[in-house]
NUFIPA-136843 format. One record per residue: x, y, z of N, C-alpha, C, O in turn; residue in three letters. Coordinates in steps of 0.1 Angstrom, whole numbers, padded with zeros to 4 digits, always signed. Example, Ala and Ser with C-alpha at 12.3 -4.5 7.8 and 13.67 -1.06 7.14 Angstrom:
BEGIN
+0132-0057+0078+0123-0045+0078+0132-0033+0078+0142-0033+0085ALA +0128-0022+0071+0137-0011+0071+0129+0000+0079+0134+0011+0080SER 
***
This chain:
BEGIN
+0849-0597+0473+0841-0599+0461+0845-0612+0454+0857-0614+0452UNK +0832-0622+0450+0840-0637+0445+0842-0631+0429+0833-0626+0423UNK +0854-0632+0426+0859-0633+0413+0847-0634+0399+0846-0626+0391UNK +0839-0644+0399+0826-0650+0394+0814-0640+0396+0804-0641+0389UNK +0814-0633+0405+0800-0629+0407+0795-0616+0396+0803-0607+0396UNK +0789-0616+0391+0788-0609+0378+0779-0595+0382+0779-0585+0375UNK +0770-0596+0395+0764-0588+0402+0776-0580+0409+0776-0568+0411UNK +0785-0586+0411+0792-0575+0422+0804-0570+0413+0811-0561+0417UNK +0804-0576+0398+0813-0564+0392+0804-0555+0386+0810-0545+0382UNK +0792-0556+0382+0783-0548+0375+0783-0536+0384+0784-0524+0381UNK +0781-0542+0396+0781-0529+0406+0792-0523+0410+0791-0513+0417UNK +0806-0528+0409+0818-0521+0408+0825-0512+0397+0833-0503+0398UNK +0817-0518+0386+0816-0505+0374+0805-0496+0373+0806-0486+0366UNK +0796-0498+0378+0790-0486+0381+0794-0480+0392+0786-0471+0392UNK +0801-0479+0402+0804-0471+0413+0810-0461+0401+0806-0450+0396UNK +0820-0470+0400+0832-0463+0393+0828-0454+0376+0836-0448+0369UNK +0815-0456+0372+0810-0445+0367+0805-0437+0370+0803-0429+0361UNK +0800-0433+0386+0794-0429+0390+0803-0418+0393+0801-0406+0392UNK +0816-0426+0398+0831-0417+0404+0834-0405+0393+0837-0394+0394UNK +0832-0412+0382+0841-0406+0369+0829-0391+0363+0832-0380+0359UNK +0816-0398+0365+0810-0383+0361+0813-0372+0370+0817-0360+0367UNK +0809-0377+0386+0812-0362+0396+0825-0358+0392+0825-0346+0390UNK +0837-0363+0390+0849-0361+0387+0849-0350+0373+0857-0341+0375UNK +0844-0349+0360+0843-0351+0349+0854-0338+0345+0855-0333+0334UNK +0861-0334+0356+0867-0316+0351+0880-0320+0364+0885-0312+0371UNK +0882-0334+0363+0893-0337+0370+0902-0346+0360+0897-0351+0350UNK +0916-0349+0365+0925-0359+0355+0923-0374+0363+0929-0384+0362UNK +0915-0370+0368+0909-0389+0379+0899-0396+0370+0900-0408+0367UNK +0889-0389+0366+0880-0390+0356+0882-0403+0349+0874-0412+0351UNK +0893-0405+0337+0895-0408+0327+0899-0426+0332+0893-0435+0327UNK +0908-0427+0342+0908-0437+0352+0899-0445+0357+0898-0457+0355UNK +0886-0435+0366+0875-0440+0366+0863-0445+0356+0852-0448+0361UNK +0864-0446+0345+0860-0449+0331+0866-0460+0333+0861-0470+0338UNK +0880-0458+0326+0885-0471+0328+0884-0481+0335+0886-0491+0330UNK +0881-0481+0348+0876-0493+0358+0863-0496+0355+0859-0508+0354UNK +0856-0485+0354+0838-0488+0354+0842-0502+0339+0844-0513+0343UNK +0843-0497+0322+0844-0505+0313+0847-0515+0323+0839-0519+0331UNK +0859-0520+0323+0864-0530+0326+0859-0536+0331+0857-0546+0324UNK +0852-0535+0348+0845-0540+0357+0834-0548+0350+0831-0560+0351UNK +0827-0537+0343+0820-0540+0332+0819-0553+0327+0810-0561+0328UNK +0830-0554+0321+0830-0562+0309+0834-0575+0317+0826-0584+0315UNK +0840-0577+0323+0842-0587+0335+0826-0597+0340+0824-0609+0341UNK +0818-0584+0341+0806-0589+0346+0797-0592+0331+0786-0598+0331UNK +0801-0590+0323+0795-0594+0308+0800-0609+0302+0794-0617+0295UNK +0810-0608+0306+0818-0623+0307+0811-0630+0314+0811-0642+0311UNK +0804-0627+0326+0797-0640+0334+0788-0641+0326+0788-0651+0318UNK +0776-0631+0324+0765-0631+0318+0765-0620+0310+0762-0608+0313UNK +0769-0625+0298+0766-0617+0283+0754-0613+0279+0751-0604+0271UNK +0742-0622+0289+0727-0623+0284+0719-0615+0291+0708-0612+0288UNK +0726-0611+0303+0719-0597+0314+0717-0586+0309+0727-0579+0312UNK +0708-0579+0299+0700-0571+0294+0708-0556+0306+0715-0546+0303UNK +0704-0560+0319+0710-0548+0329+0725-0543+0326+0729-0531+0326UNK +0733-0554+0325+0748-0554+0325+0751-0551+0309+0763-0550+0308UNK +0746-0550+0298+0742-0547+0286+0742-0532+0287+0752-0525+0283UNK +0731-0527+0290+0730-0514+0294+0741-0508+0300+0746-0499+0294UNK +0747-0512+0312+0758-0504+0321+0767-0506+0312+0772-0495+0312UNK +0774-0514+0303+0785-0517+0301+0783-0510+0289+0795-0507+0286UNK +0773-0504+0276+0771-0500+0266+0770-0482+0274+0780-0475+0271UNK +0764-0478+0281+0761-0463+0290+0773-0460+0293+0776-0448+0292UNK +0787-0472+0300+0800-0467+0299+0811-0460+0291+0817-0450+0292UNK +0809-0470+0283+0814-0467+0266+0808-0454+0264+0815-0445+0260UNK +0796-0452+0268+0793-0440+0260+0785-0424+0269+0778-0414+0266UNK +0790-0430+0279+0798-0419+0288+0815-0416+0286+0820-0405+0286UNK +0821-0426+0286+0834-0424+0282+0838-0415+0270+0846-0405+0271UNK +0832-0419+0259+0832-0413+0248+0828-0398+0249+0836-0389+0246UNK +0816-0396+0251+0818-0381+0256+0825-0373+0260+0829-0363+0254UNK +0828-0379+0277+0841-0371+0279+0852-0369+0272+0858-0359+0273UNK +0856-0380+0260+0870-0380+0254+0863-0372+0247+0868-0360+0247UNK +0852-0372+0239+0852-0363+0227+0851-0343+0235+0856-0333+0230UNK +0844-0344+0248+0838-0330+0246+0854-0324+0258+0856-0312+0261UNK +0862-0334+0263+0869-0329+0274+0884-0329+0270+0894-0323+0273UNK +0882-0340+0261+0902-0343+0253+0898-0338+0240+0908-0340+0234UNK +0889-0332+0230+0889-0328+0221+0893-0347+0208+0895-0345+0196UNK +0894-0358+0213+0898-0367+0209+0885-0376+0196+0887-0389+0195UNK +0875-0372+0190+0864-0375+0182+0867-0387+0177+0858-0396+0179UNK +0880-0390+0171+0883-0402+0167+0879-0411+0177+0870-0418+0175UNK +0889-0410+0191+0887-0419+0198+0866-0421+0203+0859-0431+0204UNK +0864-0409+0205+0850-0411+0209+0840-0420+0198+0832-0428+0202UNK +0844-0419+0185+0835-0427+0176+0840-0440+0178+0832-0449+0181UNK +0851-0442+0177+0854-0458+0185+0845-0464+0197+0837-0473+0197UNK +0849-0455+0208+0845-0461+0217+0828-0464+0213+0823-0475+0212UNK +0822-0452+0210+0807-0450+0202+0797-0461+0200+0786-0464+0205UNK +0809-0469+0188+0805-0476+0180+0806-0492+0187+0799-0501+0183UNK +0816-0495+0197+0814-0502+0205+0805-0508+0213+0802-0519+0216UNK +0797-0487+0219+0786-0496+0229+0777-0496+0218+0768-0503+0223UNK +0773-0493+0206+0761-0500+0200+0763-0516+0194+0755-0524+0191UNK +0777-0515+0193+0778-0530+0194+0773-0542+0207+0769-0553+0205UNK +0773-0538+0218+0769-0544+0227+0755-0540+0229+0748-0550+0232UNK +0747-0530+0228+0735-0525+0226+0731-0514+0217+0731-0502+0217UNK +0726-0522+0210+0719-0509+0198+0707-0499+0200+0704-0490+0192UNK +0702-0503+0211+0690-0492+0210+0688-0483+0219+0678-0477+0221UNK +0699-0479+0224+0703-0463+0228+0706-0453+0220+0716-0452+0212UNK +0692-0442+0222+0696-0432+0215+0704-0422+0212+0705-0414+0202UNK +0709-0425+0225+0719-0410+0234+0731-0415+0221+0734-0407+0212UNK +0737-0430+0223+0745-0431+0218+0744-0428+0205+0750-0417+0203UNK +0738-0432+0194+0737-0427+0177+0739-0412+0180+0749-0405+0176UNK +0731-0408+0187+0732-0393+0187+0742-0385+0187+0743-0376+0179UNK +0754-0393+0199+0770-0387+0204+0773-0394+0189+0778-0386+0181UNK +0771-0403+0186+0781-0408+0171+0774-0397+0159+0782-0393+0151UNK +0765-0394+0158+0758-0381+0148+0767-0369+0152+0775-0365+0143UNK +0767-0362+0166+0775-0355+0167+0790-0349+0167+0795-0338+0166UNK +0794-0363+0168+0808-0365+0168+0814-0367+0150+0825-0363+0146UNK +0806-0371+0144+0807-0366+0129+0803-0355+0123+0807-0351+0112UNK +0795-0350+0133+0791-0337+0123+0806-0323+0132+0810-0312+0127UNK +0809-0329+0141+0825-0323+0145+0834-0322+0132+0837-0312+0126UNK +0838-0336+0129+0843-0345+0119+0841-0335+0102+0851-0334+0094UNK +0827-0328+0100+0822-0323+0089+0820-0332+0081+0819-0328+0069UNK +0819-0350+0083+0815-0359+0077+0798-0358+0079+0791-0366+0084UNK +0792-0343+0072+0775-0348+0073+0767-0361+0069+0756-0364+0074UNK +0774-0367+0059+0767-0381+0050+0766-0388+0070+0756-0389+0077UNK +0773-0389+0073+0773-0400+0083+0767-0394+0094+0759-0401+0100UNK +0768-0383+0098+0761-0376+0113+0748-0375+0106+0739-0372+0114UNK +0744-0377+0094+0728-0375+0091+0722-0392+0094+0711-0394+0099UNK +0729-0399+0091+0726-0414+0089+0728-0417+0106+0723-0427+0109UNK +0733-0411+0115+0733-0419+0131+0724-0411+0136+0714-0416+0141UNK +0725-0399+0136+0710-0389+0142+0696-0393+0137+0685-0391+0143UNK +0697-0398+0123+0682-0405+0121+0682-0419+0126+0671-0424+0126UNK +0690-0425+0129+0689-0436+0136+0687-0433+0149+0683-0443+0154UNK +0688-0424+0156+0684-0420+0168+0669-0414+0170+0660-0416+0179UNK +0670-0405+0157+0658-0404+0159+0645-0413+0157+0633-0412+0162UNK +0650-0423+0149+0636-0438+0153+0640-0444+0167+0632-0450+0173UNK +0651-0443+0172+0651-0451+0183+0639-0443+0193+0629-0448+0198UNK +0642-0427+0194+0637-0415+0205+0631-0412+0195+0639-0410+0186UNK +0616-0411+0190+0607-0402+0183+0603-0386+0187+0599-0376+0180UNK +0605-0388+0200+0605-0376+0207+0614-0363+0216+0610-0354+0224UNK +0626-0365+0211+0632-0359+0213+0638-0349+0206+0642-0350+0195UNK +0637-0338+0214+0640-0322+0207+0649-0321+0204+0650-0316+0193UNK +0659-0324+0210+0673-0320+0208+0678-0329+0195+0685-0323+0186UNK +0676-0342+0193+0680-0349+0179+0672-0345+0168+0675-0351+0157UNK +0663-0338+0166+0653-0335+0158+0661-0319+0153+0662-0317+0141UNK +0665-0312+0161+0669-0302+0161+0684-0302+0151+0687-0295+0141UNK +0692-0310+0157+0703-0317+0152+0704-0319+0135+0710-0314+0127UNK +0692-0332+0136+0690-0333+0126+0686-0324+0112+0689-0325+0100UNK +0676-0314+0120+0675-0304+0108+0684-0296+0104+0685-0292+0092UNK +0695-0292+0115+0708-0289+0113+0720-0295+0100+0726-0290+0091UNK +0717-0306+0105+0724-0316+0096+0719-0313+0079+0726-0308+0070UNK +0708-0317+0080+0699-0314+0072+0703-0302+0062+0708-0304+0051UNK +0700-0288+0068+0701-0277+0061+0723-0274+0056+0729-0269+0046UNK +0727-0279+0066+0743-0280+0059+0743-0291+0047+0751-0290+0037UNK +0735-0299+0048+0736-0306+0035+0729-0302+0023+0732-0308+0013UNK +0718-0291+0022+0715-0288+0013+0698-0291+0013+0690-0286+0005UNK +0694-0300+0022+0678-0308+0021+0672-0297+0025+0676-0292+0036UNK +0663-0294+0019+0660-0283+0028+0641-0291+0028+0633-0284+0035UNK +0637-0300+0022+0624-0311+0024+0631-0314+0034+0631-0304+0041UNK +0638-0322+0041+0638-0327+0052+0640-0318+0064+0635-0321+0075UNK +0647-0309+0063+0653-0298+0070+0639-0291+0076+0637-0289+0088UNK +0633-0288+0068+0621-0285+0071+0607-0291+0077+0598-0286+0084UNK +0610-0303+0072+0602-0317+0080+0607-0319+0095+0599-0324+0103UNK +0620-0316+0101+0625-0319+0110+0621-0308+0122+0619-0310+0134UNK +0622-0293+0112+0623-0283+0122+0605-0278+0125+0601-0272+0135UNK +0598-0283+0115+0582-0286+0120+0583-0297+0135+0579-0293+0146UNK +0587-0308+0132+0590-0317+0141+0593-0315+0155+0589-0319+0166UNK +0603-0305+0149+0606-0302+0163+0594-0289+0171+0591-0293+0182UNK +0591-0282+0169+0585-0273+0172+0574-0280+0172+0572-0275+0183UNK +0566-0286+0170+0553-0296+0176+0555-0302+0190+0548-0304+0199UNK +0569-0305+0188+0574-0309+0201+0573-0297+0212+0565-0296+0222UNK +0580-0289+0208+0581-0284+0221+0567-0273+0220+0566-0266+0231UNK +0560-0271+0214+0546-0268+0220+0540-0275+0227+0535-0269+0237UNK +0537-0288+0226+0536-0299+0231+0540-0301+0243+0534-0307+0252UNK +0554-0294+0245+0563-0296+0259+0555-0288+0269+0551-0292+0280UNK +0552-0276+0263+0552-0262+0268+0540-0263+0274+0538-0257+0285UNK +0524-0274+0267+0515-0276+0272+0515-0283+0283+0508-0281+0293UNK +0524-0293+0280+0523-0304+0292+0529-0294+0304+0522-0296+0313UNK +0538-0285+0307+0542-0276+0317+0534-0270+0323+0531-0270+0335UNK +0528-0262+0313+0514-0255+0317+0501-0260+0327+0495-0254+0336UNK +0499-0275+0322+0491-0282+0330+0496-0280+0341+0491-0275+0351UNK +0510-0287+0341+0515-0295+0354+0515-0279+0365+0514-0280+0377UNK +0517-0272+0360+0515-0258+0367+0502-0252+0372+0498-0246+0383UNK +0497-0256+0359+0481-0254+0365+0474-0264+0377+0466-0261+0386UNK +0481-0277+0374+0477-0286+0388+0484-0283+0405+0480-0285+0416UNK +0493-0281+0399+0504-0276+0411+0498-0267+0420+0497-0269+0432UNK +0493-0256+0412+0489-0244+0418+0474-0249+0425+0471-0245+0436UNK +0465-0256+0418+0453-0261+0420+0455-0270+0437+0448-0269+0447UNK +0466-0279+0436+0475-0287+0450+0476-0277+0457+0472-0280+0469UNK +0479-0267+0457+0490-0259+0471+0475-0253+0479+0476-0246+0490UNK 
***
């Protein structure tokens, strides 16, 4: 691999993310994180402006962070890491989301309400942050938003449940 090639570390930190999730209930795991970042960031050094290598190297971070928060019990460190990959890219939702969650661990609600609605304008349609959020919501007392959220959500997943139904009804209509 040439030292410079920004392609061939992008794709040596994702191997090695790849390594670290099948692993995720092994002590190798944490290792393979650490090479994926790195590799990463190596290939972000060539090209800082690769939108692709942006994504992998931000998806790192916040795969990493997960694992430390849901497998080392470590929140602190997960909101660090968190807050990193939205520094390199802000418009992942997953990420606000793990940083909403990882504060509402915390019992800091002011701030898990402020990253989960940031997630939720990134994802307008996601159940699970919407759900979250009303969560958040009703420990804080809102019960206008709490209730705007958990409408929200349940539109959704009727919505879900229709679109299944078709795809079932076509299915069967195929065979």
């Amino acid at each position: 691999m040439h030292p410079a090639s920004a392609s061939s570390w992008m794709y040596y930190g994702i191997a090695h993310r790849l390594l670290a999730e099948m692993e995720a209930d092994n002590t190798q795991a944490e290792t393979y994180y650490k090479y994926s970042i790195s590799a990463l960031e190596e290939a972000y050094y060539f090209r800082y402006t690769d939108e692709k290598i942006k994504n992998h190297l931000s998806g790192s971070y916040t795969a990493f962070a997960k694992y430390y928060g849901e497998k080392k019990g470590a929140t602190d460190s997960a909101i660090t890491m968190l807050k990193k990959a939205l520094s390199i890219d802000s418009a992942q939702a997953k990420t606000y989301y793990l940083l909403g969650t990882a504060y509402s661990v915390k019992k800091d609600y002011d701030a898990a309400i402020k990253y989960t609605e940031k997630a939720a304008a990134v994802d307008s349609v996601s159940l699970y942050i919407k759900e979250n959020l009303a969560a958040a919501y009703q420990i804080k007392g809102k019960v206008t938003q709490n209730k705007d959220y958990l409408i929200k959500a349940n539109n959704l997943l009727v919505t879900t449940l229709k679109i299944y139904r078709e795809l079932e009804a076509g299915y069967r209509d195929w065979e």
